[in-house]
N, C-alpha and C positions, 0 to 999 in steps of 0.2 A: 183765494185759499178757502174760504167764509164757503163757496159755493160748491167748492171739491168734496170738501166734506160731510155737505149735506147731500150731494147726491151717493155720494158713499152711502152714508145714514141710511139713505130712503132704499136701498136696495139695488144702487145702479152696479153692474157691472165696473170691475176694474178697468179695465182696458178703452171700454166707454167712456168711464168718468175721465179717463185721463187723458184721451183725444179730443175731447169737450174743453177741460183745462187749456189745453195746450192750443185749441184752436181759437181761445179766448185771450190769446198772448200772456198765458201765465209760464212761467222756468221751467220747463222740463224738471232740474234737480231738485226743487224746492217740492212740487207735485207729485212726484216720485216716493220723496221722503216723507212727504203726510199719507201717501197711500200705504207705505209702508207699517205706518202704525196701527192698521187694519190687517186682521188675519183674513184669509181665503175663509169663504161661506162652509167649506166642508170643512176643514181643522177645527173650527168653532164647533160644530157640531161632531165630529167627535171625538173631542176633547171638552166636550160640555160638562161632564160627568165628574176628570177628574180637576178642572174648575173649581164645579162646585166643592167639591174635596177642600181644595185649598181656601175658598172662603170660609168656608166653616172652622177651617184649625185654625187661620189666621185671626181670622171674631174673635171664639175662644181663647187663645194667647192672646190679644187686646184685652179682651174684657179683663182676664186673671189679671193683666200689665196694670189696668185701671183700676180693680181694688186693691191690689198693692199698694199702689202711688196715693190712691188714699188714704190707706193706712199707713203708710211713711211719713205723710205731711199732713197730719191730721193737728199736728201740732199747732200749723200756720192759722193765722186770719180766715173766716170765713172765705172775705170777697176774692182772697190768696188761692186759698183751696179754690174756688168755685173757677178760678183763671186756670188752677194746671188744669183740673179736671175737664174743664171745656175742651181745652187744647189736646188734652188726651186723648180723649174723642173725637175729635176734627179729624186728626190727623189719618186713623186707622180707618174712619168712616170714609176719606177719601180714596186712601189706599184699595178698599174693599168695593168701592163701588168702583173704580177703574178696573180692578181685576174685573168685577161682573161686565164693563160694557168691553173686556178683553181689549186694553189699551197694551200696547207694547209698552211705554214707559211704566206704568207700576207694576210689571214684573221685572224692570232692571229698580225701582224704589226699594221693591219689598227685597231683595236682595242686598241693596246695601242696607238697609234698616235689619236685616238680621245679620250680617257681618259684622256691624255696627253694638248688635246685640251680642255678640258673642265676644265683642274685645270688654262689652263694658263688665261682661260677669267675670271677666277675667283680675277685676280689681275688687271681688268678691271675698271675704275670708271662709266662707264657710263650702269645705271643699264637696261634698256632694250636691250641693245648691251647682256650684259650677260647673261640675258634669253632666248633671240632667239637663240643665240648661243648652250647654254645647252641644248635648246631643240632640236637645232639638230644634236646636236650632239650624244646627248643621245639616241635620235631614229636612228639615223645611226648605232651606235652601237649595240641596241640590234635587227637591222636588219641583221649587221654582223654575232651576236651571232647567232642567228638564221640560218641564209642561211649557215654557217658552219657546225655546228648541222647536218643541211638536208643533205650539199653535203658530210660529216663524220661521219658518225653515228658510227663508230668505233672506235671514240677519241673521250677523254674527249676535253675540251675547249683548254688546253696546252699540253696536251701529248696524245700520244696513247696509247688505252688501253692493258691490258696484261689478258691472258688464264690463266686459271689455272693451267697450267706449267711454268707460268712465261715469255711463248714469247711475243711478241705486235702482236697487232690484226693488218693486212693489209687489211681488206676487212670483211664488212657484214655480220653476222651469217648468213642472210638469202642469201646472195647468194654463200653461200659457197656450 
């Protein structure tokens, strides 16, 4: 698997890297399914644009999330503060840098984390706080939905799709 993904990495062709796998007695379906979490060279590129779109909102909603959280718990312990605050940062910094190397899993993450985000403002008292919020949350999301879609068209929203032999699809009918 270790080696599928570094020839991914390095610029090999799909279809390459995956006759290579497979002629190394690795699973077809298992191969398949790590290829899948790589977009085709061209989707990346253009969809790069509105990518970076989305890092940038998603930063900024982190960032605003983290002085919030600091000023909500500003009350607690230094070493207290210094643990969410860390964590708060972990978290989105990981999010953010998956979406930059275009992983299929943190665009179904950042998805449930804004879903996520939208039940939690719903226990909000202050009602235009919850609207603005919903609203954009909700359109972030189905910007998510979306620019996945573009950069995946060979998965559904949670999975990857399967041929009519039962394999999973790693790449584009059409550029196959």
């Amino acid at each position: 698997m270790k080696q599928l993904k570094k020839d991914i990495k390095t610029g090999m062709n799909k279809d390459v890297a995956f006759t290579k796998f497979v002629f190394r007695k690795g699973d077809q379906k298992k191969g398949s399914r790590v290829l899948a979490l790589f977009p085709e060279p061209k989707y990346a590129e253009k969809y790069a644009k509105e990518n970076k779109i989305l890092i940038i909102i998603y930063g900024l909603l982190s960032l605003f999330a983290l002085l919030g959280l600091s000023v909500q718990f500003a009350h607690l312990p230094p070493l207290w503060l210094l643990f969410l605050l860390t964590i708060g940062f972990l978290l989105p910094a990981l999010v953010l840098y998956l979406l930059y190397k275009k992983n299929a899993g943190a665009y179904m993450f950042l998805a449930f984390l804004l879903v996520k985000g939208i039940l939690d403002l719903l226990r909000q008292n202050d009602h235009s706080i919850i609207l603005i919020g919903i609203l954009v949350n909700l359109g972030l999301l189905i910007f998510v939905v979306i620019l996945k879609q573009k950069l995946f068209p060979y998965q559904n929203f949670f999975n990857t799709k399967k041929d009519e032999n039962g394999l999973y699809i790693y790449k584009d009918a059409v550029t196959a």
